[in-house]
C-alpha positions as CSV (number, residue, x, y, z in Angstrom):
1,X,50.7,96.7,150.4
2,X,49.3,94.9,152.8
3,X,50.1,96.6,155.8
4,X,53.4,96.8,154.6
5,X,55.9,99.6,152.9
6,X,58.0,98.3,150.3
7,X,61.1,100.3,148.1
8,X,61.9,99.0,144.2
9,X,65.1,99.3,143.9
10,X,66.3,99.0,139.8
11,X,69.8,99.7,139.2
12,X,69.3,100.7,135.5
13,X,72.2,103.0,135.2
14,X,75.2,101.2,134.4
15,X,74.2,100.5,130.9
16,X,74.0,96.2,131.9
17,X,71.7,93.7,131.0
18,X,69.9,92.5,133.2
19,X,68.2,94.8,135.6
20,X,69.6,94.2,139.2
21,X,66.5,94.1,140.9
22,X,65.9,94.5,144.6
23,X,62.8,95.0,146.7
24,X,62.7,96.0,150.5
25,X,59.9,95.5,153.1
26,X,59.3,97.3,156.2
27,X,57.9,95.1,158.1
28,X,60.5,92.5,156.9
29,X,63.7,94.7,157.5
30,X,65.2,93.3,154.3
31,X,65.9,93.4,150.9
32,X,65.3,90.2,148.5
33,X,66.8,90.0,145.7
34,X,64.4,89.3,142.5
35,X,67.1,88.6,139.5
36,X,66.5,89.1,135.9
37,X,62.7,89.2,136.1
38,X,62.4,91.6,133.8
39,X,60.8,90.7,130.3
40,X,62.0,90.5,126.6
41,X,64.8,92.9,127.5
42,X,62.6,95.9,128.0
43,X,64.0,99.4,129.1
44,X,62.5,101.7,131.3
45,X,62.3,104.7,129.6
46,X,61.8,107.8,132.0
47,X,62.2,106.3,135.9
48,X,61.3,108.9,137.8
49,X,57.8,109.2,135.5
50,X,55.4,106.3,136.6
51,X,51.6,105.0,137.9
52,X,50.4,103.5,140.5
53,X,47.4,101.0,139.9
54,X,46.3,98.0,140.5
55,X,48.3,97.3,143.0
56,X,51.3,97.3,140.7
57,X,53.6,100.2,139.8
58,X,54.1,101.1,135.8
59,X,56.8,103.0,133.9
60,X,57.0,103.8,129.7
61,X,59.7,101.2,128.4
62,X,60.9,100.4,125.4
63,X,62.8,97.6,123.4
64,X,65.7,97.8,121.0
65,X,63.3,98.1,118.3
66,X,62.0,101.4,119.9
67,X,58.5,100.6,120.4
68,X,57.1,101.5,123.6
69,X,54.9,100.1,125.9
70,X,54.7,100.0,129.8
71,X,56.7,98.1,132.3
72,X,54.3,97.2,135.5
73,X,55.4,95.5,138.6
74,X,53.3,93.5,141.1
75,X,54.4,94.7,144.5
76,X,52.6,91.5,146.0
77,X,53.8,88.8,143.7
78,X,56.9,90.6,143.0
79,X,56.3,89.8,139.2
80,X,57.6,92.2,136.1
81,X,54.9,91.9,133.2
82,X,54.4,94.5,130.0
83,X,51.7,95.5,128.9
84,X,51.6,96.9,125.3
85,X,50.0,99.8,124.1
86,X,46.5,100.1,121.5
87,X,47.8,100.0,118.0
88,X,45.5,102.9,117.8
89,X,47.5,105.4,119.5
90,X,49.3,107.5,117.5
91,X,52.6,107.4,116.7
92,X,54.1,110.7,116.8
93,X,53.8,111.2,120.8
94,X,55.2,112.1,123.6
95,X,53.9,109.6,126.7
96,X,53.7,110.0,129.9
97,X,51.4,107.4,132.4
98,X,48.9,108.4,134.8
99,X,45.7,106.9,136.5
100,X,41.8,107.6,136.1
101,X,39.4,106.4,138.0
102,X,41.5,103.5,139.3
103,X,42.5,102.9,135.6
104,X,45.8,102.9,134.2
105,X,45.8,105.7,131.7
106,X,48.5,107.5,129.0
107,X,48.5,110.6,128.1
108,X,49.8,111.0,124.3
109,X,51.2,114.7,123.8
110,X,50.8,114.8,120.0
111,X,53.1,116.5,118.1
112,X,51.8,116.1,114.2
113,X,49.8,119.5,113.0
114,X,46.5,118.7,114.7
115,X,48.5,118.4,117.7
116,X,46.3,118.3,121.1
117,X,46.5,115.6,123.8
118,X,44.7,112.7,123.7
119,X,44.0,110.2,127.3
120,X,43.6,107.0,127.0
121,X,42.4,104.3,129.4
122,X,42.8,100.5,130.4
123,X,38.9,99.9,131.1
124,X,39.9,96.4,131.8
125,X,43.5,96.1,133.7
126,X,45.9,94.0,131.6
127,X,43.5,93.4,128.9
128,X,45.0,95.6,125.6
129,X,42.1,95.4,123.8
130,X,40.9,97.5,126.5
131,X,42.3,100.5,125.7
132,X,39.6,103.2,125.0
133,X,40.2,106.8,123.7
134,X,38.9,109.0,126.6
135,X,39.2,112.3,126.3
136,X,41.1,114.1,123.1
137,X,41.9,118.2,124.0
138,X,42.6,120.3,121.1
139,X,43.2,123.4,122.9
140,X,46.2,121.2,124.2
141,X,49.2,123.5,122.8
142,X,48.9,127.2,121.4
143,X,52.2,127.4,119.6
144,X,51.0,130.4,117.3
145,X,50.5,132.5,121.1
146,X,54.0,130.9,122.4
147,X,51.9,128.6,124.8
148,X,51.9,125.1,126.0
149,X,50.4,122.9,128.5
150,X,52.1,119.5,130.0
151,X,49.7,117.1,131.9
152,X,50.3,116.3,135.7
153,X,47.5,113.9,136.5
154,X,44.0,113.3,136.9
155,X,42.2,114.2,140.2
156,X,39.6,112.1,142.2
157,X,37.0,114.1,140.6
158,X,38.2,113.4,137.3
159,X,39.7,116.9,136.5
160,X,42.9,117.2,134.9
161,X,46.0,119.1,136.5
162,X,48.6,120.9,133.9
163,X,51.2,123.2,133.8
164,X,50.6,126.2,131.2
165,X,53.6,127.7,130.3
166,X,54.0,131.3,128.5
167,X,56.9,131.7,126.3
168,X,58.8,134.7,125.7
169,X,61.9,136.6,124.9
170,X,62.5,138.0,128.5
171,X,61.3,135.0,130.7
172,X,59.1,132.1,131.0
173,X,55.7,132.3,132.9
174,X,54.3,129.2,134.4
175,X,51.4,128.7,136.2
176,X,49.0,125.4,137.4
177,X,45.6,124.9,135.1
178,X,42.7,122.5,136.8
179,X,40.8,121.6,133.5
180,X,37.7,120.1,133.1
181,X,37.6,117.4,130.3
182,X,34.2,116.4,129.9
183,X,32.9,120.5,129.9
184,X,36.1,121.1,127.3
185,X,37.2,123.9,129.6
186,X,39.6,124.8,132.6
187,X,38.1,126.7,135.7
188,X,40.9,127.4,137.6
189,X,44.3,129.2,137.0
190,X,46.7,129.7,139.8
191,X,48.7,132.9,139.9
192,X,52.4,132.6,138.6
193,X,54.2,129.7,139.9
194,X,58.1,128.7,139.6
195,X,58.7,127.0,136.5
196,X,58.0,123.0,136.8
197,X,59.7,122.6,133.6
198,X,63.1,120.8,135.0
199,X,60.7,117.9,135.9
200,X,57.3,118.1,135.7
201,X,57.1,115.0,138.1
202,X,54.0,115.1,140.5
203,X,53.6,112.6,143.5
204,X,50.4,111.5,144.9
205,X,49.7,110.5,148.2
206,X,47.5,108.5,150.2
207,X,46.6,109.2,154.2
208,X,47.7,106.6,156.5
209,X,48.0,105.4,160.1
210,X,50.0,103.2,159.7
211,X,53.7,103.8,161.1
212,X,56.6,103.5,158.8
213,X,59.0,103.0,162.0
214,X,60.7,99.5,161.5
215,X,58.9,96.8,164.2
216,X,56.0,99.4,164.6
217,X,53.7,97.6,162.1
């Protein structure tokens, strides 16, 4: 940000309210401390899980009252805000945060009968009314042939990556799906991959020249 890398550090794992919250800038060499900036006691839900848009980083959270929304961070202003999901969505998901076309998205693994996977999409960042239904995938899970899919992420082009997994009695078969949205179909199947299913956390990245060496920048 700004010709500058910078580390969030959230010690969230000591069960204590607040958050200690530290960020640390490269081109700084330090860490300031930022305090109990996080809002109306939210918790983040899944750490290792987030999005990066808008020049702020997003996890799912939750409160005490287990409703869910998302926890963003401002890496510039160093400000914790939530954003709260469409009270369209529905409620019998499993999230996970992602980005589309520079838009903060969520996919919502759904696991009522009709099942699928429906994506949904900030058109407007920080605005909730916003939210717009983008995409709903029916062929999503295929429980009756012991298969499932699990998003990874949207692509520049706008394809979605996934993991289809193949259950059986012997051993599980995983293997990387590029699927089309808008033509309802996927193109591409890679050959058998080691299963992803311990994580199924996918990192993008972006090409740079600038040096992360401390006093380079």
């Amino acid at each position: 940000m700004n010709g500058d890398y910078k580390v969030v550090k959230i010690d969230i794992y000591k069960n204590k309210w607040p958050y200690n919250v530290e960020v640390y800038s490269l081109k700084k060499d330090s860490w300031t401390w930022i305090g109990d900036a996080i809002p109306s006691r939210l918790s983040i839900v899944m750490p290792a899980q987030k999005a990066m848009v808008n020049g702020s980083v997003h996890w799912l959270a939750s409160k005490e009252s287990y409703r869910q929304s998302i926890l963003s961070f401002d890496m510039v202003d160093k400000v914790f805000r939530e954003i709260m999901f469409s009270d369209y969505m529905h409620p019998d998901c499993n999230y996970s945060l992602g980005s589309l076309h520079e838009c903060l998205s969520i996919f919502a693994n759904i696991y009522a009968k009709e099942g699928g996977l429906e994506v949904w999409v900030m058109k407007e960042y920080g605005v909730v009314e916003s939210w717009s239904k983008q995409y709903v995938i029916r062929l999503y899970s295929d429980f009756g042939n012991h298969i499932t899919y699990y998003p990874f992420g949207f692509t520049q082009t706008g394809n979605l990556v996934m993991e289809k997994i193949q259950f059986s009695s012997t051993r599980n078969i995983s293997s990387l799906i590029l699927y089309d949205p808008r033509s309802n179909k996927d193109y591409f199947e890679d050959s058998e991959i080691a299963p992803l299913s311990i994580s199924r956390i996918v990192f993008s990245y972006v090409e740079s020249l600038v040096s992360v060496m401390p006093g380079a920048m």
